[in-house]
C-alpha positions in Angstrom: 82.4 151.0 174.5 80.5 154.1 173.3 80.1 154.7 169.2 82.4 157.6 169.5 85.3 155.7 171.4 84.9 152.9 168.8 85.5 155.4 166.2 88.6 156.6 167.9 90.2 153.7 168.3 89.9 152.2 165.2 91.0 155.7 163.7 94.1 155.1 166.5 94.7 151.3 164.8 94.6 152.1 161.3 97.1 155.1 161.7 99.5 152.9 163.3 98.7 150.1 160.6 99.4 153.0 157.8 102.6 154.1 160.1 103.7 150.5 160.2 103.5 149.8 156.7 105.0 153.4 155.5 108.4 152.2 158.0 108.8 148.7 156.5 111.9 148.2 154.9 112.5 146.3 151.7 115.2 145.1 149.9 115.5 146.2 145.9 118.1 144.6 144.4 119.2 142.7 140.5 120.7 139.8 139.5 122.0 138.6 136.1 118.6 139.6 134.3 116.1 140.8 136.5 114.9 142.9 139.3 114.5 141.7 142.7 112.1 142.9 145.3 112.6 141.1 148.9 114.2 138.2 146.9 111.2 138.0 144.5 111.3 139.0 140.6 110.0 142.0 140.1 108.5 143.8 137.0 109.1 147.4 137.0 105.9 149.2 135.4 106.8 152.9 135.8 105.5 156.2 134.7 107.2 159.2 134.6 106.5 162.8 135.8 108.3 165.8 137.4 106.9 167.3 140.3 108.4 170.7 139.3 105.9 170.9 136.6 103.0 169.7 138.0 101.2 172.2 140.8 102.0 170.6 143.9 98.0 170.2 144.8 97.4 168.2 141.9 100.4 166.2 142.9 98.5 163.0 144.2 95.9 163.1 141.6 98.6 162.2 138.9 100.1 160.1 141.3 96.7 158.2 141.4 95.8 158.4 137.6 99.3 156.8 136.5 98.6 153.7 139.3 95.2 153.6 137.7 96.9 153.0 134.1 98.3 149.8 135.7 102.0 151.4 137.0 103.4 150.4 139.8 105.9 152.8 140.3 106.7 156.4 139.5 109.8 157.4 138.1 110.7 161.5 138.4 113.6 164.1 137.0 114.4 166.4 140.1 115.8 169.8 138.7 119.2 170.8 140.1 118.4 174.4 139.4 115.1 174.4 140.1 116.5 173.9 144.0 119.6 175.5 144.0 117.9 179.2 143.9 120.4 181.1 144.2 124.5 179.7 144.1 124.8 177.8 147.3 121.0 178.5 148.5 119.0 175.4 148.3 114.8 175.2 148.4 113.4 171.6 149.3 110.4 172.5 151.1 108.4 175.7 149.3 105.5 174.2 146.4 106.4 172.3 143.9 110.2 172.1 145.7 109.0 170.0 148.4 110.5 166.3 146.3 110.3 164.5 149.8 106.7 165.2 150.1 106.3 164.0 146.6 107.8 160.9 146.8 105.8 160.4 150.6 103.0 160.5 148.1 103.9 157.9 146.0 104.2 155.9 148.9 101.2 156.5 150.2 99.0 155.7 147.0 101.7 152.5 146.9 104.0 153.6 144.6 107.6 152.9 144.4 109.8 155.3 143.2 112.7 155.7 140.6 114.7 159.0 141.1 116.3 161.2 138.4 118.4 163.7 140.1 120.8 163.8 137.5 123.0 166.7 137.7 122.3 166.8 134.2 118.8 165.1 133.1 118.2 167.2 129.8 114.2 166.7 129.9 113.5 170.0 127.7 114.5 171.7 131.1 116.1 175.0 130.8 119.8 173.8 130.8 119.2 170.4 131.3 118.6 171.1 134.5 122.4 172.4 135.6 122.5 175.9 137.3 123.5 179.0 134.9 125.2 180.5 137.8 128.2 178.4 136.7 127.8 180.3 133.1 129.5 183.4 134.6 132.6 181.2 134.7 133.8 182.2 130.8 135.7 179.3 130.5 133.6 176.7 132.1 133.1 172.5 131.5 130.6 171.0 132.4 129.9 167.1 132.7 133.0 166.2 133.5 136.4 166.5 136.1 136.0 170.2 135.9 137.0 171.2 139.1 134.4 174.3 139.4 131.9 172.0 138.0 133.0 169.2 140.6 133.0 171.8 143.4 128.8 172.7 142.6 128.1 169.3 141.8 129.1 168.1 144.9 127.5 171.0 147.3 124.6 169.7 145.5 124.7 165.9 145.7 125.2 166.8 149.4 122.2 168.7 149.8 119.5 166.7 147.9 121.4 163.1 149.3 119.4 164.6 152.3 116.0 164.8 150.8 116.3 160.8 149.7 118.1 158.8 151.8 115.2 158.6 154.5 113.0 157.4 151.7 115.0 154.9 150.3 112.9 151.4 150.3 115.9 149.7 152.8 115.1 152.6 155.3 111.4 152.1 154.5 110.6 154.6 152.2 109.4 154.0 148.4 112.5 154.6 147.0 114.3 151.0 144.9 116.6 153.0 142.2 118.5 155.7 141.6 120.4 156.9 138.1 123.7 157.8 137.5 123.4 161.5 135.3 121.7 161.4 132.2 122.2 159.8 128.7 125.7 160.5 129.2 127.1 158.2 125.9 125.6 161.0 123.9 127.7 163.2 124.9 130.5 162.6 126.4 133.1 159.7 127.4 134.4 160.7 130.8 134.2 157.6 132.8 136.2 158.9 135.7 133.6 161.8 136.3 130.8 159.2 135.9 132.5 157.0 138.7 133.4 160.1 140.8 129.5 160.7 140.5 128.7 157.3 141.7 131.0 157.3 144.6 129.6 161.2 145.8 126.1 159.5 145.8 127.5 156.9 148.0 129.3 159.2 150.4 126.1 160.6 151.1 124.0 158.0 152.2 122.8 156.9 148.6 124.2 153.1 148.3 122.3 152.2 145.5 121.0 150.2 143.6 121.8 152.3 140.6 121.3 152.3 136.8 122.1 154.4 133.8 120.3 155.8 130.6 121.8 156.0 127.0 120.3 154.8 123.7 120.7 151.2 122.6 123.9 151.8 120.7 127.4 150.2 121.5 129.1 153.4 121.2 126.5 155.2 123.7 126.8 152.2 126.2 130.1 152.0 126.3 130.8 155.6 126.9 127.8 156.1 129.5 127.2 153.1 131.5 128.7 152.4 135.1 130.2 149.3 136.0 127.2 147.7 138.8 124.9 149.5 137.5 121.7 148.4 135.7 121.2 149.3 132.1 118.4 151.6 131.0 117.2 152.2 127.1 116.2 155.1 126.0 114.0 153.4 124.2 114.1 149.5 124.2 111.5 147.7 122.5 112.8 145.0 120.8 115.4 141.9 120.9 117.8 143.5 119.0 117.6 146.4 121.9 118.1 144.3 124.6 120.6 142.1 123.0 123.4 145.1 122.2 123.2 145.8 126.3 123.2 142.2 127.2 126.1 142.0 125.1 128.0 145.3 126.7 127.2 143.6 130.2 125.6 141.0 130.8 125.9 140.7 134.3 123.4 143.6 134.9 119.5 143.6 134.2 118.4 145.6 131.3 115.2 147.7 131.0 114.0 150.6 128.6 114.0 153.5 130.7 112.7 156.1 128.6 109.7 154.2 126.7 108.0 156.9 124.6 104.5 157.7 124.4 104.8 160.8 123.3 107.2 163.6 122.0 108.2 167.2 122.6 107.5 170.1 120.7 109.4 173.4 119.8 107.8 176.8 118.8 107.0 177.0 115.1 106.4 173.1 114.9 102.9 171.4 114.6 102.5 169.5 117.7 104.0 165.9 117.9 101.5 163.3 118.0 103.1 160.1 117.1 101.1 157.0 116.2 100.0 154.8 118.5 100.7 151.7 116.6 104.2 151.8 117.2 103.3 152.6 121.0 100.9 149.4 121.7 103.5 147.2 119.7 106.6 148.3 121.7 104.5 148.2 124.8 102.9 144.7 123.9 106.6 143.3 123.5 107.5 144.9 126.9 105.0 143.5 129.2 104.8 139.9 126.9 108.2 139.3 128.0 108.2 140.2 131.5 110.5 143.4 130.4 110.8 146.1 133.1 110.1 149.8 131.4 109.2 153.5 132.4 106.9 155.7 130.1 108.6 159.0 129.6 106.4 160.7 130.1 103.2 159.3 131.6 102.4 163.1 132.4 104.3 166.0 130.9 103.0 169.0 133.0 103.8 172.7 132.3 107.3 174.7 131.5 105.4 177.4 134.2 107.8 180.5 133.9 111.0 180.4 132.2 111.6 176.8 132.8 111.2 175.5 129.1 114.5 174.5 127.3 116.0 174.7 123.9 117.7 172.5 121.5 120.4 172.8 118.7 122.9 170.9 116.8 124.9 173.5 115.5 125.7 177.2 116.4 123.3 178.5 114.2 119.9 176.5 114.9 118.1 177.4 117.9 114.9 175.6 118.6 112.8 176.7 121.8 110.4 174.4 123.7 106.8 175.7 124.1 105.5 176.5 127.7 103.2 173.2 127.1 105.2 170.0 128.2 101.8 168.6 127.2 104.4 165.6 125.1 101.0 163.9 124.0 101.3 161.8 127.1 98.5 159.3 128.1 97.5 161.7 130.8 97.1 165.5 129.5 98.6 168.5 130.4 95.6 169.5 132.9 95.4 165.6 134.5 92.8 164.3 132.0 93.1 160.6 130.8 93.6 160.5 127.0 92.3 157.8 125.1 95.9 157.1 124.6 95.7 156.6 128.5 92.7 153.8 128.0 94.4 152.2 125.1 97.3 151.4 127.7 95.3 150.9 130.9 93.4 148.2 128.9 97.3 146.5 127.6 98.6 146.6 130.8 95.7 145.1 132.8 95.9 141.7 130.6 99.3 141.0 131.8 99.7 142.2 135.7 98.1 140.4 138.4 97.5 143.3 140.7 94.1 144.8 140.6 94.0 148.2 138.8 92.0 151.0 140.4 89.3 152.8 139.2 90.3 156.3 136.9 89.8 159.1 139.4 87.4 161.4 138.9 88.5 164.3 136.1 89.6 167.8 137.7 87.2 170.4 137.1 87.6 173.1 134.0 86.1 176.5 134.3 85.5 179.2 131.0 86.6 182.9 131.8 84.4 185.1 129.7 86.6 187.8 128.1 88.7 190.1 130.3 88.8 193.5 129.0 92.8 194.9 129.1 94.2 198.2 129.4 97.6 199.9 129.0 100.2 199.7 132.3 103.2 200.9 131.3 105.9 199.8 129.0 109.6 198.3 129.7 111.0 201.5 128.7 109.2 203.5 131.8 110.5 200.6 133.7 114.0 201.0 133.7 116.2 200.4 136.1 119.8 201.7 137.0 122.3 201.5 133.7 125.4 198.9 134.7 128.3 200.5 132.5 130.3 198.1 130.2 133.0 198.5 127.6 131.6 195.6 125.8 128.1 193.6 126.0 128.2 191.0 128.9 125.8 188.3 128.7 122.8 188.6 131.4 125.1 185.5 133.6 127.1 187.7 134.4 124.6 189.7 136.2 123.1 186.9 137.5 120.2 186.9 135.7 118.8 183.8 134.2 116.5 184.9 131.2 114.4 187.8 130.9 115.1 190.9 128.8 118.3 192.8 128.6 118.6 196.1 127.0 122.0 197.5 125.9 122.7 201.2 124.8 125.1 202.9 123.1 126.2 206.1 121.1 127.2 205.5 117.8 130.9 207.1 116.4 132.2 207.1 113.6 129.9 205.1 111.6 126.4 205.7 112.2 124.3 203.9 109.5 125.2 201.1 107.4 125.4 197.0 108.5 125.0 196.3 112.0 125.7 193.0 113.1 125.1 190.9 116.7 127.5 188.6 117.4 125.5 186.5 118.9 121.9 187.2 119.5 120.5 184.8 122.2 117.6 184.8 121.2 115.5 187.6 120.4 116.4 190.7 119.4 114.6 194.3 118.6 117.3 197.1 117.7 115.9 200.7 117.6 117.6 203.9 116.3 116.6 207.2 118.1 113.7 205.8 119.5 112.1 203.5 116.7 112.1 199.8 115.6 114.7 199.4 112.9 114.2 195.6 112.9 114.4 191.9 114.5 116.8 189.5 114.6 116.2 186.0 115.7 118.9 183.4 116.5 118.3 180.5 115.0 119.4 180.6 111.1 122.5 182.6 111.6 121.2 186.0 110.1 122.3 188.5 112.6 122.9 191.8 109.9 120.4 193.9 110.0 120.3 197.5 107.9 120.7 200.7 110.1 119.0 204.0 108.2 120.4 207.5 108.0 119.5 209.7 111.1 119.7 213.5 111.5 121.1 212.9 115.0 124.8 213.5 115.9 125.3 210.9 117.7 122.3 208.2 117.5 121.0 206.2 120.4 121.1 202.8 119.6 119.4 200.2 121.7 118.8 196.6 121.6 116.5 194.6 123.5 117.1 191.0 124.0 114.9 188.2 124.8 116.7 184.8 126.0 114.5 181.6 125.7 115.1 178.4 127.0 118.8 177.6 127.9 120.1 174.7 125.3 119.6 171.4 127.3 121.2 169.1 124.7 123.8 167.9 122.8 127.0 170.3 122.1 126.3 173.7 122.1 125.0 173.7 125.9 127.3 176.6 127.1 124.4 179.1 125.6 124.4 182.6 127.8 121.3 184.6 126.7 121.9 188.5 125.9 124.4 189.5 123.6 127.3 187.1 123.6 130.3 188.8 122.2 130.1 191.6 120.0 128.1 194.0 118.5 129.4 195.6 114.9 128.9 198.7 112.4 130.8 198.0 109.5 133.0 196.1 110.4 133.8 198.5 113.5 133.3 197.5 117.1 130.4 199.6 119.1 132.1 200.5 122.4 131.2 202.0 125.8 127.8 200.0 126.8 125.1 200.9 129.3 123.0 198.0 130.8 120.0 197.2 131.7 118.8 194.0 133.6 114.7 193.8 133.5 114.3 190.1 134.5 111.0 189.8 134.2 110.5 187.8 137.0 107.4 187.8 139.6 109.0 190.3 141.7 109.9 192.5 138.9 106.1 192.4 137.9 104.6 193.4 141.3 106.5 196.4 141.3 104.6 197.7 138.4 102.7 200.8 138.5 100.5 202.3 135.6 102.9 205.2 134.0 100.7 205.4 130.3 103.5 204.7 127.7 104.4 206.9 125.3 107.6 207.7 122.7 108.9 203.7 122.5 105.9 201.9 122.3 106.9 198.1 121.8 107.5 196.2 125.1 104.2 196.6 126.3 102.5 195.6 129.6 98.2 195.5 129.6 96.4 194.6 133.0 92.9 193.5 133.6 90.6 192.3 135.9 88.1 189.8 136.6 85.7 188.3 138.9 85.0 184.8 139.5 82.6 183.1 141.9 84.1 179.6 141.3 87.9 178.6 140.5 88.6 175.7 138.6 91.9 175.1 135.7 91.4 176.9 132.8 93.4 178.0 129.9 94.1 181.6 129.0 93.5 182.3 125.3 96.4 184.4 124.0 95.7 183.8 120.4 95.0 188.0 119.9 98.7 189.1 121.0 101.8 188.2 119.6 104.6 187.1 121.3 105.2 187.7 124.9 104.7 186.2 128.9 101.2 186.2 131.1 101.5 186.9 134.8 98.0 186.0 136.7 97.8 187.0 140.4 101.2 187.1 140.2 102.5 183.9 139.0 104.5 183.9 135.9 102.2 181.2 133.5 104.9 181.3 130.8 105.7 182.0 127.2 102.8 182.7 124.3 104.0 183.2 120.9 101.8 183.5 117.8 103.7 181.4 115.5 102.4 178.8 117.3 101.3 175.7 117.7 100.6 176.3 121.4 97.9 179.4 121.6 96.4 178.8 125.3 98.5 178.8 128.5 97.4 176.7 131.2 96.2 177.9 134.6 95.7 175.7 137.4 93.1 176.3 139.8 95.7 176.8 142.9 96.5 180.1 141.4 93.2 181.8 141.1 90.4 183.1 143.6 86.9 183.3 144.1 86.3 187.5 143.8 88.8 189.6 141.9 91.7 188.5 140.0 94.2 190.8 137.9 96.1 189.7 134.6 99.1 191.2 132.7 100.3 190.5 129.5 103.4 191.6 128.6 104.0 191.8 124.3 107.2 192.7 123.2 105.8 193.4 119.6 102.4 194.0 119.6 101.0 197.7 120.7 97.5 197.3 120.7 95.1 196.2 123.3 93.0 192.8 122.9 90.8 190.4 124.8 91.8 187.5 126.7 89.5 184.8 127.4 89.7 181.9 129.8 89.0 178.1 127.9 88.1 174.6 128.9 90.5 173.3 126.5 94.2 173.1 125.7 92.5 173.4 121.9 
């Protein structure tokens, strides 16, 4: 047999070895206290990552780097919003949508998979991952017997059903678990929506096995856990843990499904970096006792776009998630192993007996030198039609997610004096005749600002609002961005409303063409260009501007806001190109031009 037939044929046997393997069925199952894996005990060592946040070319490189820290499986939040584009439109297959690919991935490296797909996951996710289109519904409930809510819900277990019922392990894929929403005893108490959940997933070709997530509490177990269904603690990491949800049911395996490495962070915070003490103690315990656990999260990723959420505890407080999901996680934002990551790999390889891999190799950085910016145009030359109104609508209605909104009006009657938003969500700049009077920001609950004297009849007033993140815990989740009820003079209602939508989304941005601003000056767009003769990930310096999104080659990096902590917005390498590249910067505050320069480092 000639070298090159040899060649083919053994290229022939090992593809049907690989096919063979990737079709064997298994058999994931629990008993009183443990998991099972083809009737063997099974330790579940799982990191966690979202493929929506990661770019999808990087997606087996995290794959391998959390199998390298000694996981064994790969637990993952998919986004019901983030497939559900449009009401009734679903996306499984474009980028970072494709979650079948992802989880053939995990499969491939030798991973077994946990799946998230909530409806609700929270996760810092704008909404928690639910779809706003349900916001244009005024009275809407969500988590629960709803009947609108039910009718969505159930479109969409339908739909993504079909994405993971071919790779569930008994039909020889890498799927073994699958979770029943998300933390629900925190919330809520609604066990027939929670069983109604469990039996959609099982009309859909999604038997099981299942589990559920709450905090070790009585209170949160008994109000979120599902009857067959294992038990998952967010955290568990000591006796006492496990003992409350042996003692809730102990007929079902317990494991800490959210084990914490890390911890978010919201704008105006320093970033979270929590001791690592704690971490090798809880982790220590976990593996010294044969407990099963998932680190949330072994990788954070990026909040690319206007994915980031929001929290709040009352209807005052409003606390926005940076565009970093960087969560201090054993593996960085950009892929890079931590020493966090080491500290672990080292724990976890004295107590499995699998062979750990080697770290792969690190993902390659690149510096920009400064790009030099100039004006484009401004969001007042970029108007569209006006959408008349008697009263503010918030931009759900319109079906628009987040974005700006601006809302103008003649003022009667009174035409100086206390104007008040009720609400702002979550930014607002109000102008009289054509200047900035002031800003109002959500959280706190100050929403009076002073309107001066004009010489004008009839002033123009205009407000521009910025929505954030959509809440995506807790309480006060029905949040609608834009002006939410009312807007005041006095004590007198401001009538008769024209509209403006400006989403600020990709396609709204590659419509822009340079029209030199002048008269209102803030909302500002700057373009530049530069040339590279290599691509690599880098992070874009936005430390000179104030408060606004970056767009590169057309895709929508995220929020930068100089109040910190997060200054530089990631870039992965997928997005640029050798030659030229362009950059815009929209600032809704700042008027003046500045440098941006490309780093190696998140800091």
């Amino acid at each position: 047999m000639s070298y090159l037939k040899k060649i083919i044929t053994c290229s022939i046997i090992l593809l049907l070895c690989q096919q063979t393997k990737a079709q064997q069925k298994h058999v994931f199952a629990f008993d009183k206290t443990q998991f099972v894996l083809d009737g063997k005990p099974f330790q579940i060592i799982s990191g966690e990552m979202h493929p929506a946040r990661i770019p999808a070319q990087y997606w087996r490189q995290r794959i391998q780097m959390a199998k390298a820290m000694g996981c064994n499986t790969i637990a993952a939040y998919f986004f019901w919003n983030y497939h559900e584009i449009k009401e009734g439109v679903f996306d499984f297959k474009t980028g970072n949508k494709n979650i079948a690919e992802f989880m053939r991935i995990c499969q491939q490296e030798g991973m077994w998979v946990i799946v998230r797909p909530g409806p609700y996951v929270c996760a810092e996710w704008d909404w928690g991952g639910l779809p706003t289109y349900l916001l244009k519904i005024p009275d809407i409930k969500i988590r629960c017997m709803d009947n609108r809510y039910i009718a969505a819900l159930t479109r969409y277990v339908k739909n993504i059903s079909k994405e993971i019922k071919p790779l569930l392990c008994t039909n020889g894929g890498p799927v073994i678990l699958t979770q029943i929403e998300n933390e629900y005893g925190s919330y809520a108490n609604d066990k027939t929506y929670l069983l109604t959940l469990k039996k959609l997933w099982q009309q859909n070709g999604i038997p099981g096995p299942f589990y559920t997530a709450d905090g070790a509490t009585p209170y949160m177990l008994d109000a979120g856990s599902v009857e067959g269904a294992a038990i998952g603690l967010d955290s568990g990491g000591s006796d006492a843990d496990f003992a409350v949800a042996a003692k809730h049911n102990p007929n079902v395996p317990v494991f800490s499904s959210e084990t914490y490495p890390g911890w978010l962070t919201h704008w105006k915070e320093k970033w979270q970096r929590p001791d690592t003490t704690d971490l090798k103690n809880e982790i220590t315990y976990l593996l010294k006792n044969g407990k099963s656990f998932n680190l949330y999260v072994i990788h954070g990723g990026t909040n690319f776009g206007f994915t980031a959420g929001a929290n709040a505890f009352s209807a005052t407080q409003f606390q926005p998630d940076i565009t970093s999901y960087d969560y201090d996680a054993p593996i960085n934002e950009q892929g890079q192993a931590t020493p966090k990551y080491y500290m672990l790999r080292n724990l976890i390889s004295q107590y499995v007996k699998y062979k750990i891999p080697d770290v792969p190799a690190a993902i390659k950085t690149i510096a920009i030198p400064a790009i030099a910016l100039t004006p484009l145009t401004s969001i007042w030359r970029e108007l569209p039609a006006p959408i008349a109104s008697p009263q503010p609508k918030a931009m759900e209605y319109y079906d628009q997610n987040q974005g700006l909104i601006l809302y103008r009006t003649k003022l009667i009657g009174h035409k100086s004096g206390n104007l008040t938003i009720t609400e702002p969500h979550d930014f607002a700049l109000i102008f009289l005749e054509g200047k900035l009077v002031d800003t109002i920001h959500r959280d706190g609950g100050r929403w009076t600002v002073k309107l001066p004297k004009t010489t004008a009849e009839n002033p123009q007033l205009d407000i521009l609002v910025e929505g954030m993140g959509h809440i995506n815990f807790a309480q006060c989740m029905i949040d609608r961005k834009g002006i939410t009820d009312r807007v005041t003079l006095n004590g007198m209602t401001l009538m008769n409303w024209q509209t403006y939508l400006l989403p600020m989304d990709e396609k709204f941005v590659s419509g822009l063409q340079p029209k030199y601003p002048e008269g209102f000056n803030n909302g500002m767009f700057f373009k530049g260009s530069f040339t590279l003769t290599e691509t690599g990930d880098t992070y874009f310096d936005m430390s000179m501007y104030t408060r606004g999104i970056v767009y590169v080659n057309g895709h929508n990096l995220g929020r930068y806001w100089n109040v910190g902590p997060q200054q530089r917005l990631y870039c992965p390498e997928g997005w640029l190109k050798k030659g030229n590249n362009d950059i815009i910067v929209f600032d809704l505050l700042q008027n003046t031009v500045a440098a941006v320069e490309g780093k190696t480092e998140m800091e």
